[in-house]
N, C-alpha and C positions, 0 to 999 in steps of 0.2 A: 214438551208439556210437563217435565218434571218439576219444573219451579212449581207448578199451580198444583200438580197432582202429587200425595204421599199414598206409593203402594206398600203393598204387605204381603209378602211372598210366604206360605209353607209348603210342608209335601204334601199336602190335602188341598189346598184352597188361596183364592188369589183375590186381596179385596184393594178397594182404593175410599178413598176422601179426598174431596178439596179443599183445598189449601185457602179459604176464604178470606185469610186477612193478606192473604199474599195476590190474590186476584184482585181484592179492592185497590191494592197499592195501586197494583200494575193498570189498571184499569182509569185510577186517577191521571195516570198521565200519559193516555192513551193520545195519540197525534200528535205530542209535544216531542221536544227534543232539546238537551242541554249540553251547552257549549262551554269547556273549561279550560282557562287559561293559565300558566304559573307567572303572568304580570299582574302586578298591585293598575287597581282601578285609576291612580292618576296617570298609568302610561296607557291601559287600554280599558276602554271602557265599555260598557255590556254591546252599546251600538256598534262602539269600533271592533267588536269582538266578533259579532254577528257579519259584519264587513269582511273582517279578515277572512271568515271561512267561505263565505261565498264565493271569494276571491278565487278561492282553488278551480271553479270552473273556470279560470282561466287559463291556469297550469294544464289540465286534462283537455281544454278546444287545443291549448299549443300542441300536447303530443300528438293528437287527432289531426291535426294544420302534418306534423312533423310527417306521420306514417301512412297517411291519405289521401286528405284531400287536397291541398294545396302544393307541399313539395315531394309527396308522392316516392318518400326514399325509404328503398326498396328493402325488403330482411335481408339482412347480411350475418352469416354468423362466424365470428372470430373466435379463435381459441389462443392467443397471447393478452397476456393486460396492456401492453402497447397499442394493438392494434383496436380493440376494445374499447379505450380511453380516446383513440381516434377518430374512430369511430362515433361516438357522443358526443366529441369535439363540434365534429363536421354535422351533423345534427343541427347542434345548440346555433353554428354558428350562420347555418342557412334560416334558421328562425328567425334566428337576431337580425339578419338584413332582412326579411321577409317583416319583421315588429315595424323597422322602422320606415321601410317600403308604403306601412299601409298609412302609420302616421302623417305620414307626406300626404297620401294621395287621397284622404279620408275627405276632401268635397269634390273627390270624384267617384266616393262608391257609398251605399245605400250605411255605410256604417256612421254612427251617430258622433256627430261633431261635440255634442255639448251633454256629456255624459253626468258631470256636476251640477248641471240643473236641473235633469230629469230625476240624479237622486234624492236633491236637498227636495224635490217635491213629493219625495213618500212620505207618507204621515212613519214608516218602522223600515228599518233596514229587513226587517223578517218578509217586508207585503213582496210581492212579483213586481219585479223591477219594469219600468215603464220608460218609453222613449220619448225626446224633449219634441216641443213644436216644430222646432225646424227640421228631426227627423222624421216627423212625421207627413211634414210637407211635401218632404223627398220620394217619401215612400208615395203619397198622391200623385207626385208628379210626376216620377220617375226620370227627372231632369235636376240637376245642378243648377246654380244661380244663375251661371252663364247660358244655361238651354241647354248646355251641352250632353247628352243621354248621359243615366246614373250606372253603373257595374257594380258587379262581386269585382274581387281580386281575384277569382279565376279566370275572366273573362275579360278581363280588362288586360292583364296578363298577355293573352293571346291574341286581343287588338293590336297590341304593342309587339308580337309577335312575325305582324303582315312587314313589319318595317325591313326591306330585303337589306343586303348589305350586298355589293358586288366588286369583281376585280376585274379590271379589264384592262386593254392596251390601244395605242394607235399603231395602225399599220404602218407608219415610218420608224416606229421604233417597238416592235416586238415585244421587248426584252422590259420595257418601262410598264413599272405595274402601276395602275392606277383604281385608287378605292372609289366606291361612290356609295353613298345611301341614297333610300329614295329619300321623296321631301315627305315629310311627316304628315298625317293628317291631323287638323285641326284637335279632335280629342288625342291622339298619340303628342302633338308639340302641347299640350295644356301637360299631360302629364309628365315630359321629360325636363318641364321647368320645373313642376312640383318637387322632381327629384333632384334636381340641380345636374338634368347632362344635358349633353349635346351631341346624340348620336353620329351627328357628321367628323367629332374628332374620332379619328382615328390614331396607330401607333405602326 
């Protein structure tokens, strides 16, 4: 309260006043917020500026994705800059396949395919961002174009999960290791072309 409030201390007595043209200020642009850039407006311009910083709730769902919910990797605490730097490394780089994991697999999960339509339909980069028709269809439907049920990527994850891998032999010959996977099921084989594998090659 000191911006608004000027006291006055002596050894007898303790007064105050307010700071009236300092509360009107503050008061004129109460719920507002301003966003300052050091680029000239032909590189970034007020909307693209307002864009940019929104954008950081992307950066903060990532760490969120990194230490919780999704790759779930775990506190570690180093005390070399080696190990430290490695550490971040391995992070950044479970992310980066985890980014490009969803890109792939984004009309198998509730997340929104067509993110540039739903923005160019805000009347302000400021309004609450909205989702396009067609994910919003998803969401109704809770089905993919092909029928095939919608996921998070944590659950789709762990569908992909049931897919066993095994080692086995024939009795004439012990020693011959032989892999097998099961056969995929219909949403596990949509997803592993999304991805471009083929769980059955093995090494």
């Amino acid at each position: 309260m000191a911006k608004h409030i000027a006291l006055a201390i002596t050894d007898t007595e303790l007064t105050w006043t307010r700071k009236d043209e300092a509360i009107a200020a503050e008061a004129a642009l109460d719920g507002l917020y301003v966003i300052r850039t050091s680029l000239p407006k032909d590189k970034l311009d007020a909307n693209a500026a307002v864009a940019a910083y929104k954008s950081l709730a992307n950066v903060e769902r990532a760490f969120r994705s990194m230490k919780t919910v999704d790759l779930n990797v775990r506190p570690i605490f180093h005390y070399t800059e080696q190990r430290v730097r490695a550490h971040v490394f391995l992070c950044m780089l479970a992310y980066y396949v985890e980014w490009h994991m969803r890109q792939r697999l984004e009309p198998m999960l509730f997340d929104d395919e067509d993110l540039d339509e739903a923005s160019a339909s805000r009347a302000s980069p400021v309004a609450k961002a909205v989702r396009s028709e067609h994910a919003k269809a998803k969401d109704a439907s809770k089905r993919a174009d092909d029928g095939l049920p919608l996921h998070s990527f944590g659950t789709l994850l762990k569908d992909l999960g049931t897919l066993t891998y095994n080692i086995t032999h024939t009795a004439l010959n012990p020693e011959a290791k032989i892999v097998l996977t099961t056969r995929p099921t219909p949403l596990q084989d949509k997803a592993f072309k999304l991805l471009g594998l083929n769980p059955a090659c093995t090494q």
